[in-house]
N, C-alpha and C positions, 0 to 999 in steps of 0.2 A: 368251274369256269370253262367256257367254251376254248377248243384248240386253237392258239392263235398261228395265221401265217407268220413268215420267217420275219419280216420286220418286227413284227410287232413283237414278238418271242426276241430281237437281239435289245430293242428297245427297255423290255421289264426287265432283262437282266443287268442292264447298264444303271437300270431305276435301282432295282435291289439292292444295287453296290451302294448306290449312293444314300437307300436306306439302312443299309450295316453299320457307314460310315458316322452316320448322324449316330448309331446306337453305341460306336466305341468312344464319340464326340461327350456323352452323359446326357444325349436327348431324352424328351419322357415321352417313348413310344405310346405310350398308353395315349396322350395326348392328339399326337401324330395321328394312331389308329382312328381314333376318335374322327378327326377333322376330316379325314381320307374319307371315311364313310359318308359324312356329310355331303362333300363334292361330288359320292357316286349320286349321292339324290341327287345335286344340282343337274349333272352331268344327267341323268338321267330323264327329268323333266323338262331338260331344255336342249330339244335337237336344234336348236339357232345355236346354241352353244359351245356344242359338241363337234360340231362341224368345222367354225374357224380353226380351234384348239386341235384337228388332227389333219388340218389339210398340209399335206407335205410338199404345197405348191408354194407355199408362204414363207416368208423367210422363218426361220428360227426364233431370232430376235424380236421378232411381231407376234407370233405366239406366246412367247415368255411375256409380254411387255402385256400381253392381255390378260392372263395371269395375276401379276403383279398388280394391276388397275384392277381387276377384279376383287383381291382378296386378300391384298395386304393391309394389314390394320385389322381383318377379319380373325385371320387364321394366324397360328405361332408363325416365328418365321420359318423354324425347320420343316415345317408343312410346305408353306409356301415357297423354300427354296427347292426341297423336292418335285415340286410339280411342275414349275420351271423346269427343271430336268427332263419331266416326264414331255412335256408339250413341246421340248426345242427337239426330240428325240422323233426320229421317223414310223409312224404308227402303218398299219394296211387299211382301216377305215376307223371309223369314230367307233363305232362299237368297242373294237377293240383296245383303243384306249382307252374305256370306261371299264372294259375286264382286270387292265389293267391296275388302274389305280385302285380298284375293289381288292385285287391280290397285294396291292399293297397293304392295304388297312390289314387283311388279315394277318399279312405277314409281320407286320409294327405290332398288334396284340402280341400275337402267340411269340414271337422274339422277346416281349416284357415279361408275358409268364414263365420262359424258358428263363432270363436274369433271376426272374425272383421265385424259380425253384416249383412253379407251380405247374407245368406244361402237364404234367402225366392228369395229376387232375381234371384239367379243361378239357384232355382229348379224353377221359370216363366218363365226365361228366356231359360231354358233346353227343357220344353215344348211349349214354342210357337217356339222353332226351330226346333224342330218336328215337330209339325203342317207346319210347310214351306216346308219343305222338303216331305210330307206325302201327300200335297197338291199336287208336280208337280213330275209327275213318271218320268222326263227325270233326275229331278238334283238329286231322290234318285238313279235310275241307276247308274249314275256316282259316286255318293257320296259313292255306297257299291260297287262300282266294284274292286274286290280283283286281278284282273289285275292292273289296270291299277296305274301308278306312283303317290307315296304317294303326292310327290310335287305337282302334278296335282289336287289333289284332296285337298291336303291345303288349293292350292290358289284359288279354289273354292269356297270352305266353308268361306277361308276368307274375301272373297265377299260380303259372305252374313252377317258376325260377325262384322266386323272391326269399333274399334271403337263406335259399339253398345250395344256390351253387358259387362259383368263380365268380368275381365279378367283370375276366376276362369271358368266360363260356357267357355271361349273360348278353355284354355288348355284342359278341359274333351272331347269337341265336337273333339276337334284336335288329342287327343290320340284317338278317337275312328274312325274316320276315319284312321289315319294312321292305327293302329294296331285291325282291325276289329274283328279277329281273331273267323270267322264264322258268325258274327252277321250283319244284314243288319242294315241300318245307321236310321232310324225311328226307328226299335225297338233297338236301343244300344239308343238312346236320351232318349226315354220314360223310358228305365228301369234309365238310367242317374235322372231322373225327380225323379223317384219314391223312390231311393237310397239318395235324397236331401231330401227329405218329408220325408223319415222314420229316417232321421237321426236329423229331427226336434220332433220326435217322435212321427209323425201322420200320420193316414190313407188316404193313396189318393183316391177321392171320385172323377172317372172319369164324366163330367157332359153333356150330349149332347142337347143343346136346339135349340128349333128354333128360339129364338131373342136374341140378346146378353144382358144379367142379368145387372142391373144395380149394383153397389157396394153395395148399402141398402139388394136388392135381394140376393147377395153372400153372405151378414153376414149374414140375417137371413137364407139360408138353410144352411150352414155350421153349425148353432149354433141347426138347426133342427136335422141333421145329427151327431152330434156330442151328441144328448139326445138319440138319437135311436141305437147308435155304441158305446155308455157311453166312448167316447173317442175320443181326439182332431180328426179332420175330414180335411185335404186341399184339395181345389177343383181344376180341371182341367177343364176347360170349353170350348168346341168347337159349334161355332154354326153351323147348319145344316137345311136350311130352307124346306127341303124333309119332315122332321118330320111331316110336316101340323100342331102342334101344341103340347103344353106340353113342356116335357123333358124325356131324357134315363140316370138314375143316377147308375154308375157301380161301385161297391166298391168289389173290390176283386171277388171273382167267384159268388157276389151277382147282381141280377140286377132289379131297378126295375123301370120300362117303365110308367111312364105316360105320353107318349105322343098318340096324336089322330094317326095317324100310326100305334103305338101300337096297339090300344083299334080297329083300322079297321081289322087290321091282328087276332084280337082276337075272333072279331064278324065272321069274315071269317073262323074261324078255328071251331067256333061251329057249323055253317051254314052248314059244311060243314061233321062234325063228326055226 
């Protein structure tokens, strides 16, 4: 999701609350998530739409009331009383209150798989299908091609899902290809990945090596990386046998290389200063 200005940032947090509350209420996020997505396509095919619903010139009560006329009887009501909330709420343009309710959908999933024990899952299984996709440039072509028909690109991806994963990581992977809304289909997974993990309330610690880490190897650098970050650390691990050896451990805009790769490009770079 793109950086929203300061309204629009006090607005989704106000929205949040109000989606926590529905989640201790025994709403079915799953649902919720569901219908949110749907509104990002309305919201998104229809700038006549999107427009009344974030002008902060209109009353509040006129906003909501167009809401309501719009999508009750449609949608559960805790959908539709959420969005009420979001529309009576002060946005900085329409864009952004379409980023918004998109961060909600995601945040109604991954809050359901977090109750029902499955979060670590959908954030694995979010990044090793990026990694698939990042892998072969002909199926991300397709997968981010904002031409081409959403159905096309479902049954694509469902190709690759069905049946194998979450069926919270399927709906995320499947909202984001339908509704890409600028973002190519690797980086909407990764940030997907990374949106999982920090709502586990940990730092994703991207890991590049060149043999694949056995489990014993994962917990101890996790538990290393977690004394050095003084906070939980989940790993993402890709192997990479170019490295010639070591590992590239990337945490946020930190990076730090020990692999022989590295340490050649390094001995090259004094050789050469």
């Amino acid at each position: 999701m793109t950086l929203l200005h300061a309204a629009s940032r006090e607005a989704l947090a106000s929205a949040e609350l109000k989606l926590l509350d529905l989640a201790e209420s025994g709403a079915t996020l799953d649902t919720v998530g569901d219908e949110l997505f749907g509104v990002v396509g309305l919201l998104t095919r229809e700038a006549g739409l999107r427009r009344p619903l974030a002008d902060s010139s209109a009353e509040p009560e006129r906003r909501a009331d167009l809401v309501r006329r719009l999508l009750s009887g449609k949608l559960s009501d805790d959908t539709v009383g959420l969005l009420v909330s979001v529309v009576s709420a002060r946005w900085s343009n329409p864009r952004e209150l379409v980023d918004g309710v998109e961060s909600l959908g995601r945040t109604a999933l991954l809050v359901a798989a977090e109750r029902a024990g499955t979060l670590d899952t959908v954030e694995d299984e979010l990044f090793r299908l990026g990694r698939i996709v990042a892998a072969d440039g002909e199926l991300e072509r397709l997968l981010s091609d904002s031409a081409a028909p959403a159905e096309a690109k479902l049954s694509l991806l469902r190709s690759l899902t069905a049946a194998k994963v979450d069926p919270t990581t399927e709906k995320l992977a499947e909202a984001l290809v339908s509704y890409p809304r600028g973002r190519r289909a690797v980086e909407g997974l990764e940030e997907l990945a990374d949106l999982a993990a920090k709502r586990r309330e940990r730092s994703v610690a991207h890991v590049t090596s060149v043999v694949a880490l056995s489990e014993q190897q994962q917990d101890r650098l996790a538990a290393t990386l977690t004394r050095i970050y003084a906070r939980p650390i989940a790993l993402h691990i890709e192997v990479d046998p170019d490295l010639l050896g070591g590992m590239v451990i990337k945490v946020g805009d930190e990076i730090i290389d020990g692999s022989a790769a590295g340490r050649l490009d390094a001995i090259r770079r004094r050789l050469a200063g």
